[in-house]
N, C-alpha and C positions, 0 to 999 in steps of 0.2 A: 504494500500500500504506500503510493508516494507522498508527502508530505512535505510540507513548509512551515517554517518559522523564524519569525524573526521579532523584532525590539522594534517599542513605537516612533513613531514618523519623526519624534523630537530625539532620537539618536541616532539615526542613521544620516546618510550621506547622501549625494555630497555637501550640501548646507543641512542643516537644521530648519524643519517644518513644522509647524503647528498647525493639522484642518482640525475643525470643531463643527463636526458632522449635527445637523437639525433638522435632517427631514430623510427620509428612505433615499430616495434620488443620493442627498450626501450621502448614506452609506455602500450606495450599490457602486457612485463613484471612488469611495477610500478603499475599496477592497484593492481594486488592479493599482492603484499608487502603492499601497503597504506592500502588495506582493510583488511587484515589476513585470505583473503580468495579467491579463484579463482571467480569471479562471473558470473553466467549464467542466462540467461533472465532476461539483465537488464540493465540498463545506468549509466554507472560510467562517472563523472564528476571532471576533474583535473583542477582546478583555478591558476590564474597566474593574478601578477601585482597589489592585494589589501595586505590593511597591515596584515592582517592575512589568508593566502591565505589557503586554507581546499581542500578535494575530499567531495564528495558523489557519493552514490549508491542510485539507487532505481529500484523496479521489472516494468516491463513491465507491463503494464494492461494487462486483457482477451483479450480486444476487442480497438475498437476505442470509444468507448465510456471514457475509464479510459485516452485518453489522456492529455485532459487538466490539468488534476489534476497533471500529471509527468511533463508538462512543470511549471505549479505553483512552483513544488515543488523545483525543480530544478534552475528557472530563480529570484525566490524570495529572496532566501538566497546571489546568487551572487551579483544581484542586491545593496542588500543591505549594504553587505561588499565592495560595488568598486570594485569590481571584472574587472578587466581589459578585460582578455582573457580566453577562455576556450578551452578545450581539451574534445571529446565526442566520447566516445567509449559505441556501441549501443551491446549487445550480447543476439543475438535472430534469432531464427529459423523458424519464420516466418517474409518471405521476404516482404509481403504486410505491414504489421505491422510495421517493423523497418522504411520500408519507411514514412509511415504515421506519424510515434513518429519522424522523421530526420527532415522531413521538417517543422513539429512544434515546433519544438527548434530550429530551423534555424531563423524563423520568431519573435521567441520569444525572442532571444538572440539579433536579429537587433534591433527588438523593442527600448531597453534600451541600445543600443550603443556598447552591448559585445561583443566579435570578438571570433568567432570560426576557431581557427588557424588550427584546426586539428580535422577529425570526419571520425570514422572510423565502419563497422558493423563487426562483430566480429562472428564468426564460431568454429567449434571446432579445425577446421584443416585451416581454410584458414581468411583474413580478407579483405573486401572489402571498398576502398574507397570510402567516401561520398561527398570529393572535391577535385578537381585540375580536368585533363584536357583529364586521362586517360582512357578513353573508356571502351577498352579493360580490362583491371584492374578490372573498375568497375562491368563489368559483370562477367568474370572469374574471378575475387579475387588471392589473394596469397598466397602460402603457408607458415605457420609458425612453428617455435619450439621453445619455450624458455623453455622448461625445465631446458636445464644448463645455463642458460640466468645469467649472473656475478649479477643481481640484486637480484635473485633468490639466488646463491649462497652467495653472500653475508648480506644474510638475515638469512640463515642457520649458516653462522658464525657469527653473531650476536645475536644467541637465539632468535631469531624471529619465531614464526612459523604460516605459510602459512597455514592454511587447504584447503582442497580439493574444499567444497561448505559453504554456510551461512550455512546448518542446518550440518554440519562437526561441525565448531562455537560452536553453538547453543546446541547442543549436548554434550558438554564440562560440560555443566551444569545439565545434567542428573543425574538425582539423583543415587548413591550407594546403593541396597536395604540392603545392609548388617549394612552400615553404618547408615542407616537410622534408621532400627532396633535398633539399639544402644543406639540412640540416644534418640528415645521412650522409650527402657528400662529406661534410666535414667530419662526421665521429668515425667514415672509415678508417680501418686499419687500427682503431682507439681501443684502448684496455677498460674495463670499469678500475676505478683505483683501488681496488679488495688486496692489490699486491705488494701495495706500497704498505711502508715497514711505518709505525705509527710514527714516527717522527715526519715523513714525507706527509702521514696524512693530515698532521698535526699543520703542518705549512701550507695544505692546500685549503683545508677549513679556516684560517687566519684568511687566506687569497678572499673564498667562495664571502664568507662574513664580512670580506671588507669591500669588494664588489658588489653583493646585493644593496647592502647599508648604502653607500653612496647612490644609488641607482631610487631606494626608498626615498631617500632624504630627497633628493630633485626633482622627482616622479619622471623619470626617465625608463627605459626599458633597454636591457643587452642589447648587441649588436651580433649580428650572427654567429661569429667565431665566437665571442666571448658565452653567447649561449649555449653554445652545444657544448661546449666545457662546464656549463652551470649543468646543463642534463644528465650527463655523464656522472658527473661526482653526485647526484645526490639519489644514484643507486646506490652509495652505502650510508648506511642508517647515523654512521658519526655525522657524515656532511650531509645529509639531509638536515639532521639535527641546528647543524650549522646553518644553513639557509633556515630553520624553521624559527632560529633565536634570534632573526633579525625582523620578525615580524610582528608589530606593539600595534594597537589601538591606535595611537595617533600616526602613524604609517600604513592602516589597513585600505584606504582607499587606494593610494599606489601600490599597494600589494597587489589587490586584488586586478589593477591593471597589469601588472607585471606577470602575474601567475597567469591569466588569462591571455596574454601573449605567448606565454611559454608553450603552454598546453596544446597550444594551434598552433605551434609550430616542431611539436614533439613526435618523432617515431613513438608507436604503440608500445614497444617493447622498454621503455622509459617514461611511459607515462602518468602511470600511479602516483610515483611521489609529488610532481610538478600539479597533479588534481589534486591529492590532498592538502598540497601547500595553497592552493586556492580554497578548498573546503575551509580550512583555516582563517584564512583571510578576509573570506566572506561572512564567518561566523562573526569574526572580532567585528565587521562592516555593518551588521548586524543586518545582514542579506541573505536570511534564511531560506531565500527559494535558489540562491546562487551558489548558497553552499549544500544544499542537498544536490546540485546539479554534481559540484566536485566531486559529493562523495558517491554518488553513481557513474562518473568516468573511473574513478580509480576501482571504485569495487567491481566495474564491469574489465577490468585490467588487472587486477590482482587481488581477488576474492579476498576477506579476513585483513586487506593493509592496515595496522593497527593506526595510524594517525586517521586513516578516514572514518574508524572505527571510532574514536574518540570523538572527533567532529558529530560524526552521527547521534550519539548518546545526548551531546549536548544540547542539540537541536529536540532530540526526543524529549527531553526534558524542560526543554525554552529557559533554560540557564542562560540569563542575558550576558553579554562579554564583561560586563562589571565583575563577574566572576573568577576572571583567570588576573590570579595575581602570582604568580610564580616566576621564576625564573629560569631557562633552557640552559642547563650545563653540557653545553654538546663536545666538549673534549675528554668525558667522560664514557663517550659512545664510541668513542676511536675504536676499540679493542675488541669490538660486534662484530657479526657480522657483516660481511659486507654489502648483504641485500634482506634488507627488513619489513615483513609482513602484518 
């Protein structure tokens, strides 16, 4: 079941937003700004009244069978955070279905005391209410249009951008085959560094950490030789680590341009870590639908990679980046493996 999460519109990038949603229209508009993307067969969820209040997304199951698993996924996370109140907008085109998933989050949400203030099923043209008193309404539904919807536009004047659907997103990260090529050209004949004796590796993680860092700090991106040296080295798990300690909160928007460079420009057989290091990135960005995309290139690339695994759990949990206060000892990792899962 696919999922998204992410931190409200006041932390994420790349400025700081404030909409203050008052009427349906406002919220059928805040969904695709929250998530960077329109969403279709699926449950987007807007939090209200905990200390770090999040959206998530998740797809519809096939059947009635997948629904407990979306109320799980859904009622767990708020739960947890104190979530006060909730806002649920269902978007599916089967009508049996939406109803099935409505009243099981209905139930689910009383369960643990959270209030659903607003719950709406969502069409391509029209939206039907799931509470208050209107009969009529609920059978005929409404017409809507927010394309020029002021949240929409002010999203476009913010550099923000909206894609069409998740796999519009997701897509983003397709690989260039020209680039790709290039990129081959250059690693032939290239060793992974497994062989170098930890002092070499010790100098090339000093190289790889001080390379990135510079590149964060300008918001610039490698240049082709210099990235396919960055690919290579961070098949072992010390210099991954090393690229991974140079990536903080107030550097995660260039991260996340940088890592999303890399990815489109990476052989498949190097591509895990350079997706988890944007699953990361995204996280910290607080672009939960960006970093579930990473952490589905790298686990479609190396099943179990323990950093997208990480990524993953947090996102499952809506653990806002205010969380990760530690520090990456990655010359510690020298002495691993040289290709880490």
């Amino acid at each position: 079941m696919a999922r998204d999460e992410g931190l409200p519109m006041t932390s994420t990038s790349p400025s700081p937003l404030t909409l203050t949603a008052r009427s349906p229209e406002d919220l059928l508009a805040l969904a695709p700004v929250v998530l960077g993307f329109f969403p279709t067969e699926s449950v987007v969820m807007l939090t209200f009244g905990a200390a770090a209040p999040f959206h998530a997304r998740v797809d519809l199951p096939d059947d009635a069978s997948g629904v407990t698993e979306l109320v799980d996924a859904l009622v767990a996370p708020a739960q947890h955070h104190a979530v006060e109140r909730v806002v649920l907008l269902l978007y599916g085109s089967d009508l049996m279905l939406s109803r099935r998933v409505w009243h099981a989050l209905r139930h689910g949400f009383e369960r643990c005391g959270i209030r659903v203030v607003e719950a709406m099923r969502v069409t391509e043209e029209r939206w039907y209410p799931l509470t208050g008193s209107d009969q009529l309404a609920r059978r005929t539904g409404i017409p809507y249009d927010i394309s020029a919807h002021p949240f929409l536009v002010q999203a476009v004047v913010d550099g923000r951008v909206t894609h069409g659907s998740r796999d519009a997103l997701a897509a983003t990260l397709a690989p260039d085959p020209d680039a790709v090529r290039r990129t081959e050209g250059l690693l032939r004949g290239a060793s992974v560094p497994g062989d170098l004796l930890t002092a070499g590796l010790l100098s090339e993680g000093l190289w790889l950490e001080s390379v990135l860092t510079e590149h964060l700090e300008r918001g610039s991106v490698p240049d082709d030789p210099t990235l396919a040296r960055v690919l290579l080295d961070l098949a072992h798990l010390g210099l991954r680590d090393a690229a991974w300690s140079t990536i903080s909160r107030p550097r995660s928007r260039a991260a996340v341009a940088l890592w999303t460079h890399a990815v489109t420009r990476c052989p498949d057989r190097l591509v895990a870590a350079p997706a988890a290091l944007l699953a990361w990135s995204a996280w910290l960005h607080g672009n939960g639908a960006l970093a579930w995309c990473g952490v589905d290139l790298c686990e479609g690339a190396d099943p179990g990679y323990g950093l997208a695994r990480i990524v993953a759990e947090l996102l499952e949990a809506a653990h806002p980046p205010s969380a990760w206060c530690e520090t990456i000892d990655w010359k510690a990792s020298l002495d691993q493996p040289p290709r880490a899962g």
